[in-house]
Every structure is written in structure tokens, then in C-alpha cells.
SETIMAR-743546 format. One record per residue (C-alpha): chain; x, y, z; residue number from 1. Coordinates in nm, 2 decimals. Layout:
// residues N
pt chain: A	east: X	north: Y	up: Z	n: NUM
...
END
This chain:
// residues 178
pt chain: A	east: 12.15	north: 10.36	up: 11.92	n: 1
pt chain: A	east: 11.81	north: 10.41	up: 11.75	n: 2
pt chain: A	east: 11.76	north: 10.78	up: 11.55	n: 3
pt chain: A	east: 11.42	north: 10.90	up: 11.72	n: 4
pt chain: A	east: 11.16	north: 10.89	up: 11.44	n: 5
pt chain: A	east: 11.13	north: 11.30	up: 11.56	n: 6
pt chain: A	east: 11.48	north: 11.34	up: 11.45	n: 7
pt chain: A	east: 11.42	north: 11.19	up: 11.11	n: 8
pt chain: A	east: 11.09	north: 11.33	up: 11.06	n: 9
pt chain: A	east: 11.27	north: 11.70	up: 11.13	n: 10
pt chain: A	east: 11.55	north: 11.63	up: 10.90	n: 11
pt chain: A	east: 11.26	north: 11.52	up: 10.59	n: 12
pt chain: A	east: 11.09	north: 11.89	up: 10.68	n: 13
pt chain: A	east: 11.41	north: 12.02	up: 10.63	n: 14
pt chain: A	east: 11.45	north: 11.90	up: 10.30	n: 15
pt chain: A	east: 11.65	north: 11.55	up: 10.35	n: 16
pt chain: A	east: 11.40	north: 11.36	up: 10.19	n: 17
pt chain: A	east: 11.57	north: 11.08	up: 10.15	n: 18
pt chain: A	east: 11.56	north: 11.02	up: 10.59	n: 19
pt chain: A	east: 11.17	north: 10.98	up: 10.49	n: 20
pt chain: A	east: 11.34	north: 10.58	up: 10.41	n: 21
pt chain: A	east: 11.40	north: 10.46	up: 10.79	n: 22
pt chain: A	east: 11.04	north: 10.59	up: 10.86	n: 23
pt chain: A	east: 10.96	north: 10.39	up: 10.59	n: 24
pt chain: A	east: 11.11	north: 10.08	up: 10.72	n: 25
pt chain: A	east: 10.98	north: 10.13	up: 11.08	n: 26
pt chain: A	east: 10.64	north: 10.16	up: 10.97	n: 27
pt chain: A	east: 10.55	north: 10.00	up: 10.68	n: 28
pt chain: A	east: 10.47	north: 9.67	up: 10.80	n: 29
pt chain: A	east: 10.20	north: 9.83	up: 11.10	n: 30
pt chain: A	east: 10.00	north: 10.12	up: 10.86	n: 31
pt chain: A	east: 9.93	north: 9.82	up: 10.63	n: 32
pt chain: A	east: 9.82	north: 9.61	up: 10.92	n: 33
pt chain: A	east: 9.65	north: 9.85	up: 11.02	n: 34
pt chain: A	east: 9.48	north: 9.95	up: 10.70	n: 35
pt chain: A	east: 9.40	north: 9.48	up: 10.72	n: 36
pt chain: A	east: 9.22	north: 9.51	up: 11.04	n: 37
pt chain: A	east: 9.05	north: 9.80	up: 10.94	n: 38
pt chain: A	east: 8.86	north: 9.56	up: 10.70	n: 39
pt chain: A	east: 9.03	north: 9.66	up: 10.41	n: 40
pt chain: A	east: 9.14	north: 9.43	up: 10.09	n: 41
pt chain: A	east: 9.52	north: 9.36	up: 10.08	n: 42
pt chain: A	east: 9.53	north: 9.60	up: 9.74	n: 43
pt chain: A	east: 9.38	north: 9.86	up: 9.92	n: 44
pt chain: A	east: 9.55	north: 9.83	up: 10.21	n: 45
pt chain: A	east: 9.87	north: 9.86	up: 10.00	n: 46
pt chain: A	east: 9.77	north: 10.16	up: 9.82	n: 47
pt chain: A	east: 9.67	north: 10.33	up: 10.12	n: 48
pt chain: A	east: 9.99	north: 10.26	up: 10.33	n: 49
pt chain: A	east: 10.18	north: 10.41	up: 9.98	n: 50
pt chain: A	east: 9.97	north: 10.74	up: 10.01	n: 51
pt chain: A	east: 10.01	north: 10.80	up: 10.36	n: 52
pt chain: A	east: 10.38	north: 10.78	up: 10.29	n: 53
pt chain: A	east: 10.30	north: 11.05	up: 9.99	n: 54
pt chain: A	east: 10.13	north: 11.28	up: 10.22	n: 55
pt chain: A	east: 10.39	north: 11.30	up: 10.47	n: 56
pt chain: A	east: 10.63	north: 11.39	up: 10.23	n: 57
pt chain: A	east: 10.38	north: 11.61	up: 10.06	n: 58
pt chain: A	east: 10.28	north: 11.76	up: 10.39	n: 59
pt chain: A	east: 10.58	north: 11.74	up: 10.61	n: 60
pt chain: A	east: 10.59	north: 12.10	up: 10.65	n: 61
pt chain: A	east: 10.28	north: 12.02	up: 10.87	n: 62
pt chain: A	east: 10.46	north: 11.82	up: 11.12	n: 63
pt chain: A	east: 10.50	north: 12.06	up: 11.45	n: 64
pt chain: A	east: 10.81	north: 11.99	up: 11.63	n: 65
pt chain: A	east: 10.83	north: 11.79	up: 11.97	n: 66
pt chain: A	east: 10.48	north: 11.61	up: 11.87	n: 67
pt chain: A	east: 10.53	north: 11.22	up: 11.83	n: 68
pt chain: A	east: 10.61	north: 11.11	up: 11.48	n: 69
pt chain: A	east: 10.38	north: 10.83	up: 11.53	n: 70
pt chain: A	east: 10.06	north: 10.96	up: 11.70	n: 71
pt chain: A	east: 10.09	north: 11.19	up: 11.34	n: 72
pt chain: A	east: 10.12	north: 10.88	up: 11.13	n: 73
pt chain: A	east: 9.84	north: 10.71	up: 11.27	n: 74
pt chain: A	east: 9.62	north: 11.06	up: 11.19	n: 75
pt chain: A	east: 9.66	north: 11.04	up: 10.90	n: 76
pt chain: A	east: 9.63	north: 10.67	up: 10.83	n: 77
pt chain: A	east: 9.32	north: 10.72	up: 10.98	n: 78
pt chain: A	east: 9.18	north: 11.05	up: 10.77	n: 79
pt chain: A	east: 9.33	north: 10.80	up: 10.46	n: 80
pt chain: A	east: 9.09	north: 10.56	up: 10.58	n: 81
pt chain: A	east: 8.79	north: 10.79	up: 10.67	n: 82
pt chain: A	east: 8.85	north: 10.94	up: 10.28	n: 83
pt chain: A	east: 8.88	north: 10.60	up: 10.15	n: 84
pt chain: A	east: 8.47	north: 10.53	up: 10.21	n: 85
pt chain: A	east: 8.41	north: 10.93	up: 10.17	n: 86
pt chain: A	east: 8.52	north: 10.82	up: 9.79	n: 87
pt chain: A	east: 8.34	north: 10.46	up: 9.79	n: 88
pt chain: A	east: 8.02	north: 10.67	up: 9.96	n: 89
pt chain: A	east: 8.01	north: 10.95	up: 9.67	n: 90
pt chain: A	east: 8.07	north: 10.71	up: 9.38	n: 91
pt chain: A	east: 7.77	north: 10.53	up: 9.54	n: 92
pt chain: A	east: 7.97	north: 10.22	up: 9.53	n: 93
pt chain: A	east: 8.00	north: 10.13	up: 9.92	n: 94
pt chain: A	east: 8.11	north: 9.79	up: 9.96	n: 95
pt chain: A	east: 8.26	north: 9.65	up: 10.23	n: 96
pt chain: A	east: 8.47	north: 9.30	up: 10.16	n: 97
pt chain: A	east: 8.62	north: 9.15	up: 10.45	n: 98
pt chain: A	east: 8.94	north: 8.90	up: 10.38	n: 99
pt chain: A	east: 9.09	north: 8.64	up: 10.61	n: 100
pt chain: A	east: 9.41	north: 8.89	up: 10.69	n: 101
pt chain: A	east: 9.62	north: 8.64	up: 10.89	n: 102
pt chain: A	east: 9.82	north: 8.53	up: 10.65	n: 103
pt chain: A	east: 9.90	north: 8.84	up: 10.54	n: 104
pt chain: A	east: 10.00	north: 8.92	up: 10.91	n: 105
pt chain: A	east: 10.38	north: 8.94	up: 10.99	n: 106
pt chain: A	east: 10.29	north: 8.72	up: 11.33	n: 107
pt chain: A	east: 10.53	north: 8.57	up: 11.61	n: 108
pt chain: A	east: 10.65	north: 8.20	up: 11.57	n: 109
pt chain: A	east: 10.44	north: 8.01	up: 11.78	n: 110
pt chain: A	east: 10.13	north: 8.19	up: 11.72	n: 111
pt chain: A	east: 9.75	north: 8.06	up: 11.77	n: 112
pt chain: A	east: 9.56	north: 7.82	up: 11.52	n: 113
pt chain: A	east: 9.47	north: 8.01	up: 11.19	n: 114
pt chain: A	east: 9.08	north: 7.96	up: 11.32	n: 115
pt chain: A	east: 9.13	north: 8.17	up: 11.59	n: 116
pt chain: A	east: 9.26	north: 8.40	up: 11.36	n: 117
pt chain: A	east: 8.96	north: 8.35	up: 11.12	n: 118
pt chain: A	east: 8.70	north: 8.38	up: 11.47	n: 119
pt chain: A	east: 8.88	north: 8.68	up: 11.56	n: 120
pt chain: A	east: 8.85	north: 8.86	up: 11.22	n: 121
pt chain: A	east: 8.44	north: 8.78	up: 11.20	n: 122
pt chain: A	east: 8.40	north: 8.89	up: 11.56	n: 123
pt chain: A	east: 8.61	north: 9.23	up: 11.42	n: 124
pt chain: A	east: 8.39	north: 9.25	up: 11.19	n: 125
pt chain: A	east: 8.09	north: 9.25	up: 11.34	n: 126
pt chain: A	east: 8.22	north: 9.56	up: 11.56	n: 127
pt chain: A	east: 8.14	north: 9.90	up: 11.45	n: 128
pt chain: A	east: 8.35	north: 10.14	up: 11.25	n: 129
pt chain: A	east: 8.47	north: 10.34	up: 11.59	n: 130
pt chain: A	east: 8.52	north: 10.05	up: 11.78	n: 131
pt chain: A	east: 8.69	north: 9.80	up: 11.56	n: 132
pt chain: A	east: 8.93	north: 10.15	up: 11.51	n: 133
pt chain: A	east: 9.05	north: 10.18	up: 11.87	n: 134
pt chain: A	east: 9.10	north: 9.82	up: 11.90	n: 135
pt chain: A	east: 9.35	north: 9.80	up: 11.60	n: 136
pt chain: A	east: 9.51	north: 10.12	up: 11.76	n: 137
pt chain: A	east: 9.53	north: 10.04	up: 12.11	n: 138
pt chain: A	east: 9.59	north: 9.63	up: 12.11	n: 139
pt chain: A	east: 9.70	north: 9.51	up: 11.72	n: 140
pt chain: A	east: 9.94	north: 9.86	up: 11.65	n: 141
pt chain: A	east: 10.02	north: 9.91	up: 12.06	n: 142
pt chain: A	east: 9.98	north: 10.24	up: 12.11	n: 143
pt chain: A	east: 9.93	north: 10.44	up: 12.36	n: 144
pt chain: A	east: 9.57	north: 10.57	up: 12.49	n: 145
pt chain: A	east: 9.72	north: 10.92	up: 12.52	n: 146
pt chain: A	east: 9.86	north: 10.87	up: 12.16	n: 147
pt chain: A	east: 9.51	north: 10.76	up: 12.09	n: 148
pt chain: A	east: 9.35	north: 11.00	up: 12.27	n: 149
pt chain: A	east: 9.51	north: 11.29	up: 11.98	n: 150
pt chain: A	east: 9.40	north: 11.10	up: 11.68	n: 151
pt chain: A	east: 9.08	north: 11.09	up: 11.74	n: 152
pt chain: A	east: 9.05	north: 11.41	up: 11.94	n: 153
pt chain: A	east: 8.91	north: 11.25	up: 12.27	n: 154
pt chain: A	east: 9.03	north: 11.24	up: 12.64	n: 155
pt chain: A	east: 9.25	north: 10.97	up: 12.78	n: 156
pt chain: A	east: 8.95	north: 10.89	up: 13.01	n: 157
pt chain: A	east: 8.67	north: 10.87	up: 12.69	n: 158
pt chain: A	east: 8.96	north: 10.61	up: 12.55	n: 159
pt chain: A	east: 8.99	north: 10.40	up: 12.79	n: 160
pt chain: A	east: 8.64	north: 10.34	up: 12.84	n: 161
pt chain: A	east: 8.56	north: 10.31	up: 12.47	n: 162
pt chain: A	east: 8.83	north: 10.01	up: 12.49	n: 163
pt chain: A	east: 8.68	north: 9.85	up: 12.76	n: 164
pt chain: A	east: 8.32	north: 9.90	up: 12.60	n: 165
pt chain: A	east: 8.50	north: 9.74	up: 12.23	n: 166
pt chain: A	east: 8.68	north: 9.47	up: 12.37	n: 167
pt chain: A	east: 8.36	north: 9.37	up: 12.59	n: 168
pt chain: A	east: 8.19	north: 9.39	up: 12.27	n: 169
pt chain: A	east: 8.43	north: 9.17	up: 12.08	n: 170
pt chain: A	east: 8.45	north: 8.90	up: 12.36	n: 171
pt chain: A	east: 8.03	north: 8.88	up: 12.34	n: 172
pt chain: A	east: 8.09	north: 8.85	up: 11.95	n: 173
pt chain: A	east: 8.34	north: 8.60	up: 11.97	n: 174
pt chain: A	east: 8.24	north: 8.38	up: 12.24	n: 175
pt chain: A	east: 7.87	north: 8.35	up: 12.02	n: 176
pt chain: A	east: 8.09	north: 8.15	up: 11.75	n: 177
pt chain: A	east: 8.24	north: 7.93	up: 12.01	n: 178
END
């Protein structure tokens, strides 16, 4: 049987840092997908998913017990994110480079043609900053609009519709390349 991630997270806050691995290994692979889809550069996204892991051991005295382990990882992927371009914006060097991510995807055997993939990544990229966000939460990283709903501080009913207004959005996008 699986150790809840709230279990291991309350063992790292009290001072069994090395339970901060098994996080680790569950999540890994999805903050740097997320940190992909975001729009960032594979070196970034690496560096990124490494300091979130640094600030939850750094913070994990933060971490209120009986809230999910993941809706908090996902806030602050996202505030790593949202300082990211705070830094690029202040150094006056704000430069957005969009890479093919697909192959840098762990994706299921018997997955679509890699120009779907590259379609799907321009039509991403012609979203905005807020939508292409709660599309990578709620369909690429699968969570849930409730868990969505605390990261970015808005109701379930707010999230769903933003979802419905994104993915309307992406479909326009994407079916203008077709």
C-alpha cells in the first residue's frame, strides 16, 4: 500500500528529510512537465522543478496539516513560475522561447503523431498566460478543479468556466492550423 504524500510530507516537517525522496519520485516527472507546457526551455524547466523541491524543504514548516500535498506543490510551482518572469521582467530581459516539448514528454505507447504534438504546442502558445496555466493544471497534470480552485485562489465555479472559455480557445487556435 501507497504512503499518502500527507504522511510523508508530515514526517519531512518533522525533521525526516530524507522522506522529502518518495515526493521526489512522485513528482518529479509532472512539475517539470509542467514547468514544459508552461512555455519554458527544458534548462529552465529543470532548474525550476529543482527549486521547488528546495523550497519545500526550506519551507516545509509552512505545510498546514490535512491540506493536500499536491494542491501545495502546484502553488508553489506556480509562484516559481510567476517569479521566474518577475526576474526576466526586472532585468529587462523578457523573452519568451517556445520549444517543441514532446519529446521531452514521458508519453503513453501508442501516442498521436509528433505533429499533433507540434500543433498542439503553437495553439498553447498562442493562449494567454492564465489560460494556457489552467489547461496544464486541469488536463496535462490532472488535477482537480477544487485543487485548482486553491492555487489560484478562485471558486470551483470561476474554474470551471475559465476551462471551458481556454479549451474553446485552444480548439479555435488549433483548428486555424488545420
Amino acid at each position: 500500500m501507497e504512503i499518502p504524500d500527507e504522511s510523508i510530507m508530515l514526517n519531512v516537517k518533522n525533521g525526516d528529510l530524507s522522506a522529502m525522496s518518495l515526493l521526489f519520485e512522485r513528482y518529479n516527472v509532472k512539475i517539470f512537465n509542467f514547468f514544459l507546457k508552461m512555455g519554458l526551455s527544458r534548462d529552465i524547466s529543470q532548474d525550476l522543478t529543482q527549486n521547488l523541491f528546495y523550497r519545500m524543504l526550506k519551507y516545509r514548516s509552512s505545510y498546514k496539516e490535512g491540506n493536500s500535498v499536491r494542491t501545495w506543490i502546484y502553488q508553489i510551482a506556480r509562484n516559481l513560475h510567476a517569479d521566474h518572469f518577475n526576474r526576466l521582467k526586472k532585468d529587462r530581459e523578457l523573452f519568451l522561447q517556445t520549444e517543441t516539448v514532446s519529446a521531452d514528454i514521458i508519453d503513453e505507447p501508442g501516442s498521436f503523431p509528433e505533429e499533433d504534438y507540434e500543433r498542439l504546442d503553437a495553439a498553447m502558445a498562442g493562449l494567454n498566460d492564465s489560460q494556457r496555466e489552467i489547461i496544464v493544471l486541469s488536463r496535462f497534470q490532472g488535477l482537480k478543479y477544487s485543487e485548482i480552485s486553491t492555487i489560484v485562489n478562485q471558486s470551483v465555479p470561476a474554474i470551471k468556466v475559465a476551462v471551458y472559455r481556454a479549451i474553446r480557445q485552444l480548439r479555435h487556435i488549433y483548428m486555424k492550423q488545420i
